[in-house]
C-alpha positions in Angstrom: 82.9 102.0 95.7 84.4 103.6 98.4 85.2 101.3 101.6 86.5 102.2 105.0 88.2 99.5 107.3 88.6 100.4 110.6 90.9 97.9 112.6 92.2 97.4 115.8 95.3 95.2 115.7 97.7 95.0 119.1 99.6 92.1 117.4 99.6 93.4 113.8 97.9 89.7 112.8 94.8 91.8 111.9 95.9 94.4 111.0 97.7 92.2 108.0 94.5 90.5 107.5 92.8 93.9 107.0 95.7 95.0 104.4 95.5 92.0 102.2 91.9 92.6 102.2 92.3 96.7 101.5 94.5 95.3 98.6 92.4 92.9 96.7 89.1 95.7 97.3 91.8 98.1 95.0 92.4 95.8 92.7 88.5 95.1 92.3 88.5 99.1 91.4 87.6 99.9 95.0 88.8 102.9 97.0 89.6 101.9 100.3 91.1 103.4 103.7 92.4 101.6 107.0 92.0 103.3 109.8 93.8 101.9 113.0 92.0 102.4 116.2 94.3 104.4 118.8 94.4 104.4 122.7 95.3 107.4 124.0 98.8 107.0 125.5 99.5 103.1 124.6 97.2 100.2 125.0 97.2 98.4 128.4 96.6 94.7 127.1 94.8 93.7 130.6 92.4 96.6 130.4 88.9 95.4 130.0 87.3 98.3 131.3 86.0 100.5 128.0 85.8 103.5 130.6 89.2 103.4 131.5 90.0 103.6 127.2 90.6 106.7 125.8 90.6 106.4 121.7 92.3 108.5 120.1 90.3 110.7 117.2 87.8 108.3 115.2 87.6 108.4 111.9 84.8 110.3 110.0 82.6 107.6 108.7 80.9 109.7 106.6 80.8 109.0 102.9 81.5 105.5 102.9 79.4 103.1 100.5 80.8 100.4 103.0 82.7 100.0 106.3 84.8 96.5 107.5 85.2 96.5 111.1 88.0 93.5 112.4 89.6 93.2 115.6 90.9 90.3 117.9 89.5 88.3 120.8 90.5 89.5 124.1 88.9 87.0 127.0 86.7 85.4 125.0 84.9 88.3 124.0 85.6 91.5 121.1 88.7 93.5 122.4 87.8 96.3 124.6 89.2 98.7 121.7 86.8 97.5 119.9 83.9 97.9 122.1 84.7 101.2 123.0 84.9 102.1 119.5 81.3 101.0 118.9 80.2 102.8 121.8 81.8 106.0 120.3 81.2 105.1 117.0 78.9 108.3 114.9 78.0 108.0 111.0 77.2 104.1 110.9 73.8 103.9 111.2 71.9 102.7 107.9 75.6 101.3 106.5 76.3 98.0 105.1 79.0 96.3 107.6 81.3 93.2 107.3 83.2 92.4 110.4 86.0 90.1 111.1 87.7 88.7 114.5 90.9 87.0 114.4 92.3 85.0 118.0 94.7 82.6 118.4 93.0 79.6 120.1 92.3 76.7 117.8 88.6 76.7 117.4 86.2 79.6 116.8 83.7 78.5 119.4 86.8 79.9 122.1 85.6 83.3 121.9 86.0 84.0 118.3 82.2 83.4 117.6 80.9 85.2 120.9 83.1 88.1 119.8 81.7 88.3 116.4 78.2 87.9 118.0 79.2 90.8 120.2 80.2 93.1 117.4 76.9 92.5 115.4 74.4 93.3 117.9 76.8 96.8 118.5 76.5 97.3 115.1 72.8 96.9 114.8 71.8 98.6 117.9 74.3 101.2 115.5 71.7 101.3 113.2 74.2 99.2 110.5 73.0 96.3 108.5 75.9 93.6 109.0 77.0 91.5 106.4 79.8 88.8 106.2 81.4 88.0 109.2 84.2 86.1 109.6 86.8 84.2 111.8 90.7 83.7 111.4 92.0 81.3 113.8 95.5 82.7 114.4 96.8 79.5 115.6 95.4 77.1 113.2 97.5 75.3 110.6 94.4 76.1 108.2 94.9 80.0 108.8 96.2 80.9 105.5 93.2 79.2 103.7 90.9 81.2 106.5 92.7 84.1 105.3 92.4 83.9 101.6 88.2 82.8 101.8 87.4 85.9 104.6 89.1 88.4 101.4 87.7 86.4 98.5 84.3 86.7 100.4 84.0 90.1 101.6 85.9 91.0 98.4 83.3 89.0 96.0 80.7 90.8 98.6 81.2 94.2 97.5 
């Protein structure tokens, strides 16, 4: 199966999540590709305005059997990369989607689970059918254990 994972990491905490994920979908036998989500000239962390975000390229969704699509929380909601990416996003429509947020507050009902809920309904006004989604709590002494079940499940999932 071919799988696409398109990330946006300012920290590099997803991003590693999305690797160690990319790694255990190869060594199912999967063929899979990060892409990392680009601003145009640097991200501004305080920017919340998607108008003001230029992305760099997307990547051509095409030809996927599956896409993962992670990012963090930014104030309480998906980061603005990440929104602007949806709104951009071509070549979804009718794919099968797991999504994953990661934030560093100590419970997922501070903005991890509004930002997940925010990524699913862009992804099905997309046209995608969304899958697993998951949580990683940056800042929680349980995060590795978060880690490892999000890749066993999406993993076991495709």
């Amino acid at each position: 199966m071919k799988i696409g994972i398109v990330v946006h990491s300012f920290s590099g905490n997803t991003l590693s999540v999305a690797e160690r994920l990319a790694k255990s979908l190869f060594e199912k036998g999967h063929e899979t590709n990060i892409f990392q989500l680009q601003v145009v000239g640097g991200e501004d962390r305080n920017q919340q305005d998607i108008n003001k975000i230029n992305l760099q390229p997307l990547p051509d969704l095409k030809g996927f059997d599956n896409l993962i699509i992670a990012g963090p929380v930014r104030g309480f909601q998906a980061s603005p990369v990440i929104r602007k990416f949806f709104e951009e996003a071509k070549d979804i429509e009718g794919n099968n989607v797991s999504m994953f947020v990661t934030h560093a507050f100590p419970y997922s009902f501070l903005g991890g689970k509004s930002a997940i809920g925010q990524m699913d309904k862009m992804c099905r006004e997309k046209g995608a059918k969304v899958g697993f989604t998951g949580i990683i709590d940056w800042g929680s002494g349980k995060r590795e254990k978060q880690i490892e079940t999000l890749v066993k499940n999406i993993t076991d999932l495709m």
